[in-house]
N, C-alpha and C positions, 0 to 999 in steps of 0.2 A: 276914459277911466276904465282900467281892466275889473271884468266881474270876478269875485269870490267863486272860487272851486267850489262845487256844491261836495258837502261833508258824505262819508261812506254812513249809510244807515244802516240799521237793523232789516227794516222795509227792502230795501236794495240789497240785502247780502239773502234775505228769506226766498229774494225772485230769482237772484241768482241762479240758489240753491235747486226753483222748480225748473226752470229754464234749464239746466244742465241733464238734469233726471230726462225733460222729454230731448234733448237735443244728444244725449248720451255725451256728453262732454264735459269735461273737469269744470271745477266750480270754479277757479282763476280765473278759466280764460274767459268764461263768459262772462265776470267782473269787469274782465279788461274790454271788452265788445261796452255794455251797456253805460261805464263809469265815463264819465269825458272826465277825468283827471288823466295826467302824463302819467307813467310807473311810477314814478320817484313818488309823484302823493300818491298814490293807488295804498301804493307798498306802506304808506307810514299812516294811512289814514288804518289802514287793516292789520296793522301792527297796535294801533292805540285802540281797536272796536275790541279788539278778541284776545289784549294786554298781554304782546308778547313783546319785549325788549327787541330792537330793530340790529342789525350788523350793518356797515356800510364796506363800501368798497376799500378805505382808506385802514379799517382798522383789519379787516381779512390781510391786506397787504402785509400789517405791522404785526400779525400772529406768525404761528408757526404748525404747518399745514401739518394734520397727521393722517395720510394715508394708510397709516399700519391699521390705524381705528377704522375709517372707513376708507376703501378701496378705493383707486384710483375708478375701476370704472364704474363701483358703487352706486360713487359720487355722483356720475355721469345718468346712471338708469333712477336714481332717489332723488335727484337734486338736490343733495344734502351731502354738506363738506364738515367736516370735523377739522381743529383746530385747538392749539391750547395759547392761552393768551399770557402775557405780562407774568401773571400769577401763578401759570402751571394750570390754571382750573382747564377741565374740558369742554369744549364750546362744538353744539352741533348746528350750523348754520343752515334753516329748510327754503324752501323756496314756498310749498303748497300748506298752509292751513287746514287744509282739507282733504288730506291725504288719510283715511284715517287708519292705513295698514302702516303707513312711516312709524307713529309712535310704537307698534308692535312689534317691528322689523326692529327699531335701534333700541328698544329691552332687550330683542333678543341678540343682536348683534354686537352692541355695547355693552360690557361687563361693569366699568367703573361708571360713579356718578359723573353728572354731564349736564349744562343749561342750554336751552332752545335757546336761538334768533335768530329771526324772522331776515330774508332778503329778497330783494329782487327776483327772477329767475336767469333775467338777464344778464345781472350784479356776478351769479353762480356761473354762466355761460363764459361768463368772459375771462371769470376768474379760474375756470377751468381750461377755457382757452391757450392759456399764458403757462398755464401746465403742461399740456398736450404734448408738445414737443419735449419736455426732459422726458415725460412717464414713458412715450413711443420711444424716444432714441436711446435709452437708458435700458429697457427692457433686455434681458437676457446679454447685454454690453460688459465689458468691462471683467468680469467674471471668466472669461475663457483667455487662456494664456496659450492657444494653440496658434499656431500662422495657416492661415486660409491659402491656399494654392493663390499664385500671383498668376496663372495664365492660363487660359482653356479652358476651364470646370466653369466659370460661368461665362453669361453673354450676357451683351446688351440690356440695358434695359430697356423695354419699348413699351409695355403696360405695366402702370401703376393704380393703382386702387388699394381701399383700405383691405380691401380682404387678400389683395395680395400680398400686403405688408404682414398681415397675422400669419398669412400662412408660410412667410418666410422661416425656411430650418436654418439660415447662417446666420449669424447674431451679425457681421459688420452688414450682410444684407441688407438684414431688417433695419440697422443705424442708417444708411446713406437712401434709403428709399423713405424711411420715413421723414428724414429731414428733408429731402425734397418734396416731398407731398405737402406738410406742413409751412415749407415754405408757399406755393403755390397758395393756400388755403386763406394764408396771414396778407399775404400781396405782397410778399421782400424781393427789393429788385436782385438782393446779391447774396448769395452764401456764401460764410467764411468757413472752412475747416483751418484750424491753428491749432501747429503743434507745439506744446510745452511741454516742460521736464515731467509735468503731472499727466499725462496723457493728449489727449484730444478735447479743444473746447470749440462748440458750435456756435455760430451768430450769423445773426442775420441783419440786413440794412432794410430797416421800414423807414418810410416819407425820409428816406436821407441819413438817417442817425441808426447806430449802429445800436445792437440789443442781444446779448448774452441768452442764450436759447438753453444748454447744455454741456456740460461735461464728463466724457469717458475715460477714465481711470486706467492708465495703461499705454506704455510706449506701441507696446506689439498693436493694441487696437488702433492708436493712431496709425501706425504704418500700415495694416491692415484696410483701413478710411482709403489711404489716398490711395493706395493701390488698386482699390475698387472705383474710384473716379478713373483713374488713369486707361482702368480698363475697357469703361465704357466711353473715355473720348478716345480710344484707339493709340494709345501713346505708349509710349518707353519702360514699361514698370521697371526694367533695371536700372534704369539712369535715373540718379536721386542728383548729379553736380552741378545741371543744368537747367533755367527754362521752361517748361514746355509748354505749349497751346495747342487745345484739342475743344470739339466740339461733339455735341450728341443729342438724343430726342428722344422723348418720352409723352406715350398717349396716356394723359390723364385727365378728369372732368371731363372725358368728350372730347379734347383737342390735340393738336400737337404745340408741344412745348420743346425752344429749343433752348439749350444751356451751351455757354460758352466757358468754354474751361480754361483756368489756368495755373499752371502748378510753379511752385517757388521755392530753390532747397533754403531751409533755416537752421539758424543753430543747432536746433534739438531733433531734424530731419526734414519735412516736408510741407509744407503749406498750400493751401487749396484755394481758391475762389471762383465760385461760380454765376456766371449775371445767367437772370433767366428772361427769357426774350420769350413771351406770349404773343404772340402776334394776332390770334383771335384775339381773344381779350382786347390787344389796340386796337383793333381792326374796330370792335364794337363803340368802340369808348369815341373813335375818328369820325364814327359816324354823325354826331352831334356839335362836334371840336368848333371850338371858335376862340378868340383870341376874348371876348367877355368870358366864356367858362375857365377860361386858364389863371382871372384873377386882377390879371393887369389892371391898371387905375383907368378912367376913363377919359385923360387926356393921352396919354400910349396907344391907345385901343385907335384915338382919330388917328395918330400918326405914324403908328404902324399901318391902317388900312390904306393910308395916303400915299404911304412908300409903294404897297403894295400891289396898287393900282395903277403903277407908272407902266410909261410903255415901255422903259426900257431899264438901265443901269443897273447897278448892281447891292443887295439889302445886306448885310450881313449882323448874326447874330450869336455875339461872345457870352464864353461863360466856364465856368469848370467843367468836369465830368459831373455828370446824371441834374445838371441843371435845369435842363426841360428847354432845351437850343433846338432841337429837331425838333421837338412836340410845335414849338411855336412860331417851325416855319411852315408845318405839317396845317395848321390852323393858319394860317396866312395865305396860304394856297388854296385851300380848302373855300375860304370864303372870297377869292377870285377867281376858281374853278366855273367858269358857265358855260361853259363849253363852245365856245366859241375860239378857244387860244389852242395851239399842242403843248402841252406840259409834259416835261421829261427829266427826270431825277437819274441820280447816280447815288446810291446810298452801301455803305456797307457796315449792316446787311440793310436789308426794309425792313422797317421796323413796322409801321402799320402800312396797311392797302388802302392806298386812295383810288375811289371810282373817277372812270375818264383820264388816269394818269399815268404816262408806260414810266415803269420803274427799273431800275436795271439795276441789280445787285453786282459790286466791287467780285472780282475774282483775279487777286493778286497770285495765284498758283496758273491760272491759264493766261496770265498775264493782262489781264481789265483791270488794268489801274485807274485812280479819277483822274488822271491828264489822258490818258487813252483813251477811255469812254468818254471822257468831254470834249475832245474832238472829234469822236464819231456821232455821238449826239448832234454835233453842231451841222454836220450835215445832214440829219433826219429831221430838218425845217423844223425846229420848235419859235416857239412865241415865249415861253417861260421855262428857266433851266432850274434842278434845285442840284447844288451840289452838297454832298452830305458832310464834307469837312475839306475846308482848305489846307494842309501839311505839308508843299513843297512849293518852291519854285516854281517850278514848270507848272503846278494846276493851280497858281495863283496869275500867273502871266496867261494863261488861257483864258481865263473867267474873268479877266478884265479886260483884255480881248473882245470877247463874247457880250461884256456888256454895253463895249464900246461898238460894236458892230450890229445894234439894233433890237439885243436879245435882253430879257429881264433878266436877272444871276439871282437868284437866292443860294446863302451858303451858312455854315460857321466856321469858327476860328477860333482856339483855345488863346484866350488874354482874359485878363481882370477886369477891364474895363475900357471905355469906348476908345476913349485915347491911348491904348494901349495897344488897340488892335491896328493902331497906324505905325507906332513903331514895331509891329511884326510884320507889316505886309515890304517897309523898307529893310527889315534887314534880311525880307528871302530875296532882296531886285529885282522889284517893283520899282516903275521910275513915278517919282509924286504927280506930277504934272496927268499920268496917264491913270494913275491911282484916282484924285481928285478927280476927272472927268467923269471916273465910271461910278463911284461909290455914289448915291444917293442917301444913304442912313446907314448906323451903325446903331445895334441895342446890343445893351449889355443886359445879363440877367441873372436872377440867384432866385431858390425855391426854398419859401418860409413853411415852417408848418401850420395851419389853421387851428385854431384854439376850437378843441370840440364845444359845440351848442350846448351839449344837455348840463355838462358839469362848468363850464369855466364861470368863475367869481371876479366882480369888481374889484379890484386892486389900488391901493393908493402906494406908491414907491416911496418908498426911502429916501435920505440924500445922497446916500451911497448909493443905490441903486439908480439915481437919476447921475450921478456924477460917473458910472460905470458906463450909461446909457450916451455920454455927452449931452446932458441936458441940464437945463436950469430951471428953478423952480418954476419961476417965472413963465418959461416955455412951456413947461410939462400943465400950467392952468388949463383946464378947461377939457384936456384930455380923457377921455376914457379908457383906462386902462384896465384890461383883466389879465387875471393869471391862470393857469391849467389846475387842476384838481385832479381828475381823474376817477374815472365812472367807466359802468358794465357796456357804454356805446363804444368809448375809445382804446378800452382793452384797459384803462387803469393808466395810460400815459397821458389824459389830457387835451391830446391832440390828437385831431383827425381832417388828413387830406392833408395838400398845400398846396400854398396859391403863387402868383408869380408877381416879384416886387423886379422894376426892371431903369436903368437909365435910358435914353435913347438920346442920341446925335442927330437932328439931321442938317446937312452942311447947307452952306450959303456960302456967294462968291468972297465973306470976308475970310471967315475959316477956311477957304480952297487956298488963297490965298497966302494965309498963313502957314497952311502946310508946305503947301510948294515952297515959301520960304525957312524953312523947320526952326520956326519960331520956338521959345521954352513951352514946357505942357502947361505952367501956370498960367499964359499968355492966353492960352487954346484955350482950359478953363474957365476963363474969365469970360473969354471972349462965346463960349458954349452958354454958359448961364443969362448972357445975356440975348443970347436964343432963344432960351426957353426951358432950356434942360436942367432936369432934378437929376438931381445922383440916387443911387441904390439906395444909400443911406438914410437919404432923404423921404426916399417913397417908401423904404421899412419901418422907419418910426411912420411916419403917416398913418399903415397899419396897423403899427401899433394903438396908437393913437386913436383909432375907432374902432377897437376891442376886438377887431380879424387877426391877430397873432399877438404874442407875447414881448416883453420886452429882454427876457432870457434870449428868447429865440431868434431875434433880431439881432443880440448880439453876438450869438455863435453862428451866426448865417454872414453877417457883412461886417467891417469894420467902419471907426470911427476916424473921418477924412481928416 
């Protein structure tokens, strides 16, 4: 039986008070040292001791932010957001009780009447987070109707920092460095520059789902955007008709960060995307990687380590773009890494650095294609190959090859799912007979998003919502369902991280069989399940099902079979 939070006293807010005085430190934070409540009661127990009316994350969200009242970076050094609510009233939302120069500052800085409430500091952090990027990229934008030189007057970027962003004089500068930084900051694998009739609108792709960052007012500043990308991946600024792909690097945090550019002409002119490839950052994250941190259920986890462990044939591992295919071959290896095997990769590019593993990065311009480096690989005696994606003919007939000639093959292959990845490898010629020999398992995979810990709420669905889901009531008994809320941990969206829902195949001589005879897929399905294999499907409601992701998210992640 869980104990009762012990309640915020008087007694406890008076030691605070001494403890802060000799420790020179604010009287919150040494609440939050002494109090064993989480924030959320901290916040509402000292909301109801010292009777100030509490703000939450949800209804900040549903107000209408007034920076004119209090400044963006006000905000940021007071912990106190201004806001007018439903009513028009003015609402100053603090973080500190105990502040006691705030109420003097907002007399003298606020002119009109205006109600306190109380939040988080974290609630303010994150809610100012979500800010960050229009206040930066917005700053001095939009507003100049001059054209910035397309060529020569600036260079590369190579350091970024905050103080180098303030101290940018060119307003589209200041725009394309600060959304890079704050991309970096937030963890978005992609930036979007999109041009509309209305200007430039910015986003970004966090945990997979896209999210509207800002927008800049103005054709010329859009064109001005991409021209500044173009410049720093070394590309074409006069050629708007075509194409282009360009790459570049930037030392920021400490590291190098590489972006991969790529520019697209659109209706209303130019369109940008940027994946940003941290290769520290993977490099740290690789460090601990195992196929239980990546989420899998733990019948996948035996049967991927089983595949893993063979001496020989070949794993392969489907999925869309930014699925986490490489991550969770990268973890596969990783925990049959003992150094006793050669392991040798062909990736383009490396995305993390595994210790004890020569990696060789694709160079399609000096001509290291993966069929050309996977034949030179194969003569530098390895025990375990990874190839980083199968996309022709030729490096599909090698690596089956190679699996057949005594070498383990780790690879991926863009299909939907396991059965899928059979009829891609026969329509590159692949003959089945030599296919079935090598393949030992196929996993298919897609990445959910995790319902964050601090905010998500039990859910009971609908009929709609179970009939949306494929489910019956009946099924859906006994389930645990919750849904996202949204709190100062997960930025206000609910979710935080994702975990990996995945099928997996692995053959037997009736399924070999049945390939080599190209049996219907419903045959092969039938005859899979009675293997042992769950579909995607299957293992994302699961998730669902024990309150690890949503049933929203399960359904814009996989479809219903």
């Amino acid at each position: 039986m869980n104990q009762p939070l012990p309640m915020l006293s008087a007694d406890t807010l008076s030691l605070a008070q001494t403890q802060a005085l000799q420790q020179q430190r604010r009287v919150i934070e040494v609440l939050e040292d002494i109090v064993p409540a989480d924030s959320e009661m901290l916040v509402s127990q000292l909301a109801q001791l010292l009777h100030y009316p509490l703000a939450t994350m949800r209804e900040m969200r549903e107000w209408q932010v007034a920076f004119d009242v209090v400044s963006y970076n006000e905000a940021q050094q007071k912990e106190c957001l201004a806001f007018y609510d439903a009513a028009q009233t003015l609402i100053l939302v603090f973080a500190d009780p105990f502040d006691r120069q705030l109420p003097l500052w907002a007399q003298h800085a606020v002119q009109v009447p205006f109600e306190w409430r109380l939040a988080h500091r974290l609630e303010i952090s994150a809610y100012l987070a979500g800010e960050e990027e229009t206040m930066r990229a917005m700053d001095g934008v939009g507003l100049s109707t001059e054209h910035a030189a397309a060529e020569g007057d600036e260079e590369v970027v190579m350091q970024l920092s905050l103080k180098s962003i303030h101290e940018d004089a060119n307003p589209i500068v200041k725009l394309i460095n600060s959304t890079l930084y704050d991309a970096l900051k937030t963890g978005a694998s992609d930036i979007h520059l999109e041009t509309h009739p209305g200007g430039l609108a910015v986003k970004y792709r966090i945990d997979g789902v896209m999210a509207s960052i800002a927008n800049s007012p103005g054709l010329d500043s859009a064109e001005q955007a991409i021209s500044r990308i173009k410049v720093m991946a070394q590309l074409d600024i006069a050629e708007r008709r075509i194409p282009q792909d360009g790459r570049f690097k930037v030392h920021a945090m400490g590291r190098l960060i590489d972006f991969r550019v790529s520019i697209m002409p659109s209706a209303f002119g130019e369109d940008a995307v940027l994946r940003v490839l941290d290769r520290k950052a993977l490099t740290e994250q690789a460090q601990g990687l195992s196929l239980k941190a990546l989420g899998f259920d733990a019948d996948v986890i035996a049967r991927f380590r089983k595949l893993a462990s063979e001496p020989y044939g070949m794993v392969l591992v489907t999925g869309p773009t930014g699925s986490g295919k490489t991550t969770s071959l990268y973890a596969a290896i990783s925990e049959v890494n003992t150094g006793f095997d050669k392991i040798i990769t062909i990736e383009d590019p490396v995305e993390y650095q595994l210790p004890g593993v020569l990696q060789i990065p694709v160079n399609e311009k000096k001509g290291l294609t993966f069929a050309r480096g996977l034949r030179s690989i194969l003569r530098h005696d390895p025990d375990k190959i990874m190839v980083g994606e199968i996309r022709d003919a030729e490096t599909a007939q090698i690596a089956v090859q190679a699996a057949l000639t005594g070498h383990l093959v780790f690879s991926t292959v863009h299909a939907n799912s396991v059965l899928d990845v059979i009829g891609r490898f026969m329509h590159m010629g692949v003959d089945p007979y030599h296919f079935v020999s090598a393949v030992n398992g196929i996993v298919a995979q897609r990445l959910v998003r995790a319902l964050c810990p601090h905010c998500a709420e039990p859910f009971v669905p609908d009929e709609e919502m179970l009939r949306a889901s494929g489910l019956t009531a009946a099924q859906a008994a006994g389930m645990q369902f919750k849904h996202a809320q949204g709190c100062g941990h997960c930025r206000g969206t609910g979710y935080k991280g994702r975990k990996a829902v995945a099928e997996m195949l692995v053959l037997n001589d009736e399924l070999r069989e049945m390939i080599i005879a190209r049996q219907p897929i419903r045959q092969l399905k039938e005859a899979a399940a009675r293997n042992g294999m769950r579909t995607i499907r299957e293992a994302a409601v699961s998730a669902a099902a024990e309150g690890m992701t949503s049933l929203q998210e399960i359904n814009r992640v996989t479809f219903i079979a």
